[in-house]
VMD Tcl script that draws the C-alpha trace (Angstrom):
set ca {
  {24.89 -9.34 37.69}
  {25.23 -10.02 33.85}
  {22.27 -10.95 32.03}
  {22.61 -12.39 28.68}
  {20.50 -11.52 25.82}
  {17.26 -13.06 26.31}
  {16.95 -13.56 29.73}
  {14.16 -11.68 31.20}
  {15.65 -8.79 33.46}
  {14.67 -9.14 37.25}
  {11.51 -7.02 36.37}
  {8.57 -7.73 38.90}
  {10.14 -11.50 38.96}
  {7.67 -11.73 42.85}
  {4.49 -11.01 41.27}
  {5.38 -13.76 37.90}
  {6.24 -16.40 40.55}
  {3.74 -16.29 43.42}
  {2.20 -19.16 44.44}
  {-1.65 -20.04 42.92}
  {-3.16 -19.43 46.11}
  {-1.88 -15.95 46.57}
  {-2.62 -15.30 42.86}
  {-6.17 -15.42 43.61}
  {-6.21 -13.91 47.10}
  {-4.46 -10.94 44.31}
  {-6.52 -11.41 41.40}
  {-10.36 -11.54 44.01}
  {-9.04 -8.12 45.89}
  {-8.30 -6.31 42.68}
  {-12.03 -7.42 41.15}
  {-13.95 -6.40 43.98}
  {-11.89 -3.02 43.98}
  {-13.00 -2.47 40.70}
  {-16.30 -3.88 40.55}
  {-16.95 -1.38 43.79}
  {-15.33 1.70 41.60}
  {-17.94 0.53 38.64}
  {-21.01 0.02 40.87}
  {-22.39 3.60 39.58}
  {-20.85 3.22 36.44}
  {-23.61 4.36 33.39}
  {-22.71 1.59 31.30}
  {-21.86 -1.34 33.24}
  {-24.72 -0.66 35.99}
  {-27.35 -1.45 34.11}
  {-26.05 -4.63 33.06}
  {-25.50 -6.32 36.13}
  {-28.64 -5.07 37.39}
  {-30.55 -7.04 33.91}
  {-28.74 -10.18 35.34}
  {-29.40 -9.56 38.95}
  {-25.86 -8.99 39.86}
  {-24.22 -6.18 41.48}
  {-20.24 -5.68 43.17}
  {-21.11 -7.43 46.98}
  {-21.87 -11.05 44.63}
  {-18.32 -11.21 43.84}
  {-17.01 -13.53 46.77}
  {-14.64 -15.83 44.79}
  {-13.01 -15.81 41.25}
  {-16.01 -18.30 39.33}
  {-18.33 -15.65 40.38}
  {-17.17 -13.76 37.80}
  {-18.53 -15.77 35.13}
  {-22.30 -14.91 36.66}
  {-21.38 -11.36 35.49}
  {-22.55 -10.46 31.44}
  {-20.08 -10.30 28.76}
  {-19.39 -7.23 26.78}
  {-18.69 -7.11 23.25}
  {-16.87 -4.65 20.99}
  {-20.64 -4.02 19.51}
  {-21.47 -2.76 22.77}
  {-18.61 -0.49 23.09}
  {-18.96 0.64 19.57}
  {-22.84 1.37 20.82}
  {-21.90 3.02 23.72}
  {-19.26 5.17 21.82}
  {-22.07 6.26 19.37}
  {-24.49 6.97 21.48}
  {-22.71 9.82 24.05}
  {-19.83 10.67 21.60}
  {-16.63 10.53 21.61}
  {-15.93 8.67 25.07}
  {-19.48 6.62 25.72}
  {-21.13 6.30 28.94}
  {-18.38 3.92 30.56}
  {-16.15 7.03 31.04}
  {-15.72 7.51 34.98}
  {-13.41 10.22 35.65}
  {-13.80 14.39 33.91}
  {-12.59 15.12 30.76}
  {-10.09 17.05 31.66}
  {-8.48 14.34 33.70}
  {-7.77 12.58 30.31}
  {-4.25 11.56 29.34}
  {-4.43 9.86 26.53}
  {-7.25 8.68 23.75}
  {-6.72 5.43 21.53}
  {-8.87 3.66 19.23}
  {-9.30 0.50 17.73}
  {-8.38 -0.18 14.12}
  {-12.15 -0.92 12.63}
  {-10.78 -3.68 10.66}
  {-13.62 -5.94 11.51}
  {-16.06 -3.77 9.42}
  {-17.69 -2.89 13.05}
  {-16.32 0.48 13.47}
  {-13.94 1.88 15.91}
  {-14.27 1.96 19.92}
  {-12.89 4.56 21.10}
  {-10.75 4.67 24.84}
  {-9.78 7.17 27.59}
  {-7.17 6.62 29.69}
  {-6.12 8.74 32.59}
  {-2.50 9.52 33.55}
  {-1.64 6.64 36.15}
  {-3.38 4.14 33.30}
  {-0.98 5.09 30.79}
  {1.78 4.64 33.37}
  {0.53 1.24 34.25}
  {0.46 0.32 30.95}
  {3.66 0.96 30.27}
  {4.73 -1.00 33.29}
  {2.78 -3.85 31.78}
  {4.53 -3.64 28.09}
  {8.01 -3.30 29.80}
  {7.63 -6.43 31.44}
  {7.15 -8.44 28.48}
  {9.43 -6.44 26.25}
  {12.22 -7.44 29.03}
  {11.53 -10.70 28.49}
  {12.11 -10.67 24.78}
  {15.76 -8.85 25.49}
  {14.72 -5.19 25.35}
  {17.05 -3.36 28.20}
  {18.88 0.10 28.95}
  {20.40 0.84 25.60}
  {19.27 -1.91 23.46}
  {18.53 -0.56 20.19}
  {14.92 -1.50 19.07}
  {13.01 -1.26 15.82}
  {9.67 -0.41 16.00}
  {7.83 -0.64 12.35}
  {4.54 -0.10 13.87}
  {3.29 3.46 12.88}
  {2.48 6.02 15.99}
  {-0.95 7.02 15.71}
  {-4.56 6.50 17.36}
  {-4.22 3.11 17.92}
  {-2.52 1.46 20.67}
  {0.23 -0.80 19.85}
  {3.12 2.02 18.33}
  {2.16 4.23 21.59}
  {2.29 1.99 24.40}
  {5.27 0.10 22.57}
  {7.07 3.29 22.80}
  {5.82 3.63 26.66}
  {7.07 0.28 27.64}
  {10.32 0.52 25.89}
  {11.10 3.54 27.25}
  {10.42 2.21 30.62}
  {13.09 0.09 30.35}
  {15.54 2.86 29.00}
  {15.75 0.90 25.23}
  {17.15 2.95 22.42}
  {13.76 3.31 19.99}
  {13.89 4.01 16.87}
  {10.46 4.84 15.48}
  {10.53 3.79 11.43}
  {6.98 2.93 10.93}
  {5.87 5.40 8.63}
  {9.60 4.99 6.45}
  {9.57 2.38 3.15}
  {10.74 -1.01 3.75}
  {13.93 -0.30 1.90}
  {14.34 2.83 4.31}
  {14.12 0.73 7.40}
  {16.57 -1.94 6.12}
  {18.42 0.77 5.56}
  {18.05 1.63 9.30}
  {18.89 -2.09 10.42}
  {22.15 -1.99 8.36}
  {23.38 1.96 10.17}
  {22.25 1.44 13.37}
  {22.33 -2.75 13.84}
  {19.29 -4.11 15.62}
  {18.96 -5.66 18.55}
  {14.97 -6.48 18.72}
  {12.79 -5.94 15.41}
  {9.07 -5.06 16.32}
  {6.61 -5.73 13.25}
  {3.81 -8.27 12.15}
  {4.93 -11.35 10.81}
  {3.78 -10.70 7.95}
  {5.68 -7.34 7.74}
  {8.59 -9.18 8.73}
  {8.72 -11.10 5.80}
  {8.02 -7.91 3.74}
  {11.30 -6.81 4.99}
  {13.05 -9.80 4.07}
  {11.94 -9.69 0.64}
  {13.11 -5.74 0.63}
  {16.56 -7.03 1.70}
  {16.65 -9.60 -1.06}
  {15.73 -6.77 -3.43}
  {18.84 -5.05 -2.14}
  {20.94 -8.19 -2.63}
  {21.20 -8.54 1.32}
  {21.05 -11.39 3.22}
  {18.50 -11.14 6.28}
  {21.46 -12.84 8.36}
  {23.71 -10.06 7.52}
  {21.66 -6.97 8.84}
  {22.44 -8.29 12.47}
  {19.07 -8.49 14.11}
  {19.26 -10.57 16.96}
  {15.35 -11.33 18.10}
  {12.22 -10.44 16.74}
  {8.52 -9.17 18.43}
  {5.99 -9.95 16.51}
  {2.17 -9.17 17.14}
  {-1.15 -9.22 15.96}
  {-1.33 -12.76 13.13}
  {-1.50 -16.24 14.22}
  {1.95 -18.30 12.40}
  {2.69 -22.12 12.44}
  {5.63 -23.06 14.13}
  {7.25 -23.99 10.56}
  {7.06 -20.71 9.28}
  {8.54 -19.65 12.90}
  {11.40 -21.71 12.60}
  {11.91 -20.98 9.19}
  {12.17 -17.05 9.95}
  {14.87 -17.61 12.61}
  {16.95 -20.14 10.63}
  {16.82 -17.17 7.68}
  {17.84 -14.27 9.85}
  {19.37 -15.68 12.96}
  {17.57 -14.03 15.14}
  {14.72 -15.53 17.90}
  {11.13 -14.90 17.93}
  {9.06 -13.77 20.73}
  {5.43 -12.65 20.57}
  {3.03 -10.32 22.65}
  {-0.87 -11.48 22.06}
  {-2.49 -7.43 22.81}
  {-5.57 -5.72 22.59}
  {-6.67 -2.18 22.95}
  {-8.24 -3.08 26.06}
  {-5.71 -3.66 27.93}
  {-5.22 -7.16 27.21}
  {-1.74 -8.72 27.10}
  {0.12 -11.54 27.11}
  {3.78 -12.42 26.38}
  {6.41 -15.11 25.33}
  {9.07 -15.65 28.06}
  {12.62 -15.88 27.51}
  {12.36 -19.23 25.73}
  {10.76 -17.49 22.84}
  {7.91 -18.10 20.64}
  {8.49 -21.53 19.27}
  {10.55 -23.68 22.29}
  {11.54 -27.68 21.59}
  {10.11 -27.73 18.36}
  {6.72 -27.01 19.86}
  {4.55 -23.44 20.35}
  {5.66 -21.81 23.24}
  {3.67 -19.55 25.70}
  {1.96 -16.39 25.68}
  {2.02 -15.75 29.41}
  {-0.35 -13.88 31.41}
  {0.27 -10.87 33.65}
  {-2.11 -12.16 36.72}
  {-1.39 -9.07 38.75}
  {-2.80 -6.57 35.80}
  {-5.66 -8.40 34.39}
  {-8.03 -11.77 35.36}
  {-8.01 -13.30 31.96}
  {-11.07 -16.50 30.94}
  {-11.25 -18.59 28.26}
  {-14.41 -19.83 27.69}
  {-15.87 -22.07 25.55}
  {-18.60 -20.43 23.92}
  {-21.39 -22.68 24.03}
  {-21.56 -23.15 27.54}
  {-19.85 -20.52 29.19}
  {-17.64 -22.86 31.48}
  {-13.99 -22.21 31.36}
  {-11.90 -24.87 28.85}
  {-10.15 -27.14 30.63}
  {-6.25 -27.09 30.35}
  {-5.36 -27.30 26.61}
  {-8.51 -26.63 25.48}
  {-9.85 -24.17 22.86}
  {-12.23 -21.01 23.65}
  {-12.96 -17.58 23.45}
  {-10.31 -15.13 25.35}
  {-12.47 -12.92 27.92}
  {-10.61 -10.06 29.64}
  {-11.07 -7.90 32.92}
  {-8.78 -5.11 32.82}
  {-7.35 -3.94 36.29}
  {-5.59 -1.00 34.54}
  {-9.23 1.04 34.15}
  {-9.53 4.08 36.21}
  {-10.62 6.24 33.18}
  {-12.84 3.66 31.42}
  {-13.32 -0.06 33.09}
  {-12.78 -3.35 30.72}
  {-15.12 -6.10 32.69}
  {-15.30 -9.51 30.62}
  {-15.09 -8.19 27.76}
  {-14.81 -11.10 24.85}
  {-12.39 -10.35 22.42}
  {-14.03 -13.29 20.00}
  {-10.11 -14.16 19.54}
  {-10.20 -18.10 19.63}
  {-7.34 -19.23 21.71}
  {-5.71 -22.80 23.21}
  {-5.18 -22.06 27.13}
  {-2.10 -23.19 28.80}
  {-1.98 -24.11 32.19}
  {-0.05 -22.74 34.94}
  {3.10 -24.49 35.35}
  {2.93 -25.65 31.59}
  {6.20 -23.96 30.18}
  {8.84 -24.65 33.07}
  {9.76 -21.30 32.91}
  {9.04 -20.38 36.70}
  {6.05 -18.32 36.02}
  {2.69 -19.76 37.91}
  {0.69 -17.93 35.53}
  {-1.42 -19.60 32.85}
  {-1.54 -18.38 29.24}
  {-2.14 -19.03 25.46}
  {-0.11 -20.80 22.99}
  {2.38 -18.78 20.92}
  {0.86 -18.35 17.52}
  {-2.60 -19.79 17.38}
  {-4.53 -16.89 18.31}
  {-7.37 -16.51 15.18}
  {-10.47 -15.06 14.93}
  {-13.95 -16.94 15.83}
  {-15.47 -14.98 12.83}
  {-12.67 -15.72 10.53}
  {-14.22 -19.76 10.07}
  {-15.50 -20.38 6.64}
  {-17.84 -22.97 6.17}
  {-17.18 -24.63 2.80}
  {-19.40 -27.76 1.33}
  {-20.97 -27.97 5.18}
  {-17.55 -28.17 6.44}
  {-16.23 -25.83 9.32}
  {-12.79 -24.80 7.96}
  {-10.36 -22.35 10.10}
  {-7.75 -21.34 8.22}
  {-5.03 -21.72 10.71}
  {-5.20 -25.36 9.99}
  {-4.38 -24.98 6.34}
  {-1.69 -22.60 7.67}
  {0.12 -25.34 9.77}
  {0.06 -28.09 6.71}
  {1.47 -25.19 3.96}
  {3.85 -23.70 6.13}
  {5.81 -27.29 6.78}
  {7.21 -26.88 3.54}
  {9.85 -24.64 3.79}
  {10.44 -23.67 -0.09}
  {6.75 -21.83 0.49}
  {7.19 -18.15 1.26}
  {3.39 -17.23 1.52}
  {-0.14 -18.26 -0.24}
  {-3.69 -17.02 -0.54}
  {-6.87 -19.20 -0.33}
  {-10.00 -18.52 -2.25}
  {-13.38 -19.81 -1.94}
  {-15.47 -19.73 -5.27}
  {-18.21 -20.95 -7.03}
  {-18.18 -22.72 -10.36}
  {-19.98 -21.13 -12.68}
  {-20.07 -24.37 -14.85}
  {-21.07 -27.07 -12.53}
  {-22.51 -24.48 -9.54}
  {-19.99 -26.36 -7.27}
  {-18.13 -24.71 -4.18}
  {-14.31 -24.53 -5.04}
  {-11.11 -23.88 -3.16}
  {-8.00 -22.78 -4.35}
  {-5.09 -22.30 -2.75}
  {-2.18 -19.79 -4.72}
  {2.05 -20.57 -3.48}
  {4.46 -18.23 -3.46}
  {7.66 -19.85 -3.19}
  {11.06 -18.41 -1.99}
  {13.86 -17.08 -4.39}
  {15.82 -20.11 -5.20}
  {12.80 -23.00 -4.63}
  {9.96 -23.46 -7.92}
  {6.69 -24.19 -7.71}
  {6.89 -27.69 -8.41}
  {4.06 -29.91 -9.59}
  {4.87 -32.75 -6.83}
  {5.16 -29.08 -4.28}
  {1.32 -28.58 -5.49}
  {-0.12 -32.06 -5.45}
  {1.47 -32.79 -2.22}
  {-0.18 -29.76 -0.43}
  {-3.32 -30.26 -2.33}
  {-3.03 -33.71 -0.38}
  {-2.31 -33.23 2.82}
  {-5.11 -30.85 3.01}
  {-7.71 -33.21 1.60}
  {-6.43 -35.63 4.39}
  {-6.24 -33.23 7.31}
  {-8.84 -30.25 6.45}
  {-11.01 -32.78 4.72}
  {-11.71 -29.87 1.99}
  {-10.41 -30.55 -2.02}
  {-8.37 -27.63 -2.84}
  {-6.83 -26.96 -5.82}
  {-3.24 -25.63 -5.34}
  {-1.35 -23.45 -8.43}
  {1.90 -21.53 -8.68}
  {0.69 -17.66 -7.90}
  {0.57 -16.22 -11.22}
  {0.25 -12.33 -10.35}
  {2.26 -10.10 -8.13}
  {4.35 -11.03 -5.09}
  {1.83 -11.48 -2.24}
  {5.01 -10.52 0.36}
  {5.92 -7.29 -1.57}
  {2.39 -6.08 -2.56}
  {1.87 -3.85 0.21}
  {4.09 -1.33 2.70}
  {1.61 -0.75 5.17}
  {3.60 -2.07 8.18}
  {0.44 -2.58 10.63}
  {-1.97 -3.94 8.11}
  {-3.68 -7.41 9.01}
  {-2.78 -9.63 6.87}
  {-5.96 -11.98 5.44}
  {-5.42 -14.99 3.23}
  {-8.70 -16.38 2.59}
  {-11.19 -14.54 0.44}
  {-14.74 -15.60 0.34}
  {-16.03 -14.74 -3.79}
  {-18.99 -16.71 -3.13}
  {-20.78 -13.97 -1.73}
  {-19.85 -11.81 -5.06}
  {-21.00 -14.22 -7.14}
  {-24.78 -14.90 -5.52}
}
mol new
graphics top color blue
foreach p $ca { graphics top sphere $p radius 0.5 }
foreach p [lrange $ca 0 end-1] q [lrange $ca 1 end] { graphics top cylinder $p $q radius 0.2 }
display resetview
């Protein structure tokens, strides 16, 4: 049978459909298989034993949430204190496959992960499924701009694709102008970057006196920064091509758009689970409870891929909205996240007693579609001793900075946000273009109040 691009291909289509009921009869056998294999384990034993728990309490999925948490302190701890693998490592050394670590981003160092040999096959069974949603098949050619290294993402990319037989070309550690060069040889049928990278190569091809439309690319996987579903739209409507996502973590944490993409009736689409490789929570973090459909929490993961080193609730402190089963019409009776809005519980800023996430600021600037990209800054005045916010617009090629463009953000943030902002014309360097690090986070908001106490 034909299958048109972006249609998922008939890849483990029985375990994305089951019914709910036999999605927990799954979900409760796999736990209490590895729970059991972690009983003895040096770094999770303890633990459970501190809150009175041990493998035989597990008799139904809502026990789980009677089990501690784990944090990425602990695992940086545990990683530190019986270097390089930590105490949570349960098979011999020399049974190890493959090592990745975490970025250290965050400023709280790097964990550091073992994986044996059928992991690293099971992970790549988990990236192919989503990548097949998104298009990628036998032959396909696919972009990846993520670099290969240590860290996850380029590696088991590469795994998954392969998987499916895709033709990969690795240009992560090439220039942008390189890799459009790459796009206009070769053609491209699914581009694999940040979305902030992506728009790095769009200014690249502008620099070339190329039209994004005209280097072909047909869909888009982006990873790793929340967008609003303007600036979505507005990337496919300037390169014809769809977006999908993959929300991923180094601990084996993953979750994917379907075939309707990213951004689906004007509205974010789905990030959908994989129930039969992980049992995924989000919890609201004040009580512990699970958020109620639609809600807003903390993403908590339990890996089932783990034979090397086990991933039991860990909380990722990503700040999510959870989708119900049966929300996207899709046919997959899994729940999931909403395209787009993952952020970061520690990246709130509190300005004049106000709790301010900057994914709300993202939605208002990104509706206007002559804006290309902006920072935010908190500040002091050093005049009045006030607490200022200003907000810097880059605009597209073609569109000015307008003074009604400025007092009409500066507006509909004071309404929405409730925070006075000041917003200017960015008077330095091209925030798209400054850097050509393809798998850098990209950060908007910077906090100089701290500099200036």
């Amino acid at each position: 049978m034909a299958i048109r691009w972006g249609e998922p291909l008939p890849l483990d289509r029985a375990a994305e459909q089951m019914a709910p009921e036999q999605v927990q009869a799954l979900q409760l056998a796999r736990l209490q298989a590895l729970l059991g294999r972690a009983e003895g384990n040096r770094f999770y034993a303890p633990r459970w034993r501190a809150a009175g728990m041990g493998a035989a309490d597990l008799r139904s999925l809502a026990d789980m949430r009677r089990f501690p948490l784990v944090r990425k302190a602990d695992m940086v701890a545990d990683n530190k204190a019986e270097p390089p693998y930590g105490t949570r490592l349960q098979i011999p050394a020399g049974a190890i496959a493959h090592v990745v670590e975490t970025s250290g981003t965050s400023g709280l160092g790097q964990e550091c992960y073992a994986l044996s040999a059928r992991d690293e096959q099971e992970i790549a069974e988990m990236e192919a499924r989503g990548f097949a949603c998104a298009g990628a098949r036998a032959g396909a050619v696919v972009m990846n701009t993520l670099p290969m290294g240590t860290s996850a993402a380029g590696v088991w990319y590469y795994l998954g694709l392969k998987r499916l037989g895709a033709n990969v070309f690795e240009i992560g550690n090439y220039p942008a102008s390189r890799k459009i060069g790459f796009l206009q040889r070769f053609g491209c049928d699914l581009l694999v970057g940040t979305p902030s990278y992506i728009q790095r190569l769009e200014l690249a091809a502008q620099e070339q006196g190329l039209s994004p439309r005209s280097l072909g690319v047909k869909a888009f996987l982006v990873a790793g920064e929340p967008y609003s579903v303007e600036w979505a739209q507005n990337l496919e409507a300037t390169w014809g091509a769809r977006l999908f996502e993959q929300y991923g973590a180094t601990q084996r944490c993953m979750a994917w758009a379907c075939e309707h993409g990213s951004v689906h009736g004007g509205e974010r689409g789905t990030l959908h689970f994989l129930p039969d490789w992980g049992f995924y929570e989000v919890v609201d973090p004040a009580s512990g409870e699970h958020v109620p459909p639609f809600g807003v929490g903390e993403l908590v993961v339990t890996a089932f891929v783990g034979e090397a080193t086990p991933i039991i609730r860990f909380a990722t402190g990503d700040k999510v909205q959870y989708l119900p089963p049966g929300h996207c019409g899709c046919g997959r009776t899994s729940g999931g996240i909403a395209a787009g809005a993952v952020n970061r519980y520690d990246n709130m800023i509190k300005i004049r007693g106000l709790n301010v996430w900057p994914d709300a600021i993202d939605e208002l600037v990104f509706r206007h579609r002559e804006v290309a990209e902006y920072r935010g800054e908190v500040y002091t005045d050093a005049r009045t001793g006030t607490e200022e916010v200003r907000v810097l617009l880059e605009t597209r090629e073609g569109s000015p900075c307008t003074p009604e463009l400025l007092q009409c953000i500066g507006r509909e943030v004071r309404a929405v946000v409730g925070v006075r902002v000041e917003a200017v014309a960015n008077p330095g360097d091209s925030f798209v273009g400054r850097a050509d690090d393809p798998w850098v986070k990209r950060s908007r908001w910077r906090d100089a109040r701290a500099t200036q106490r």
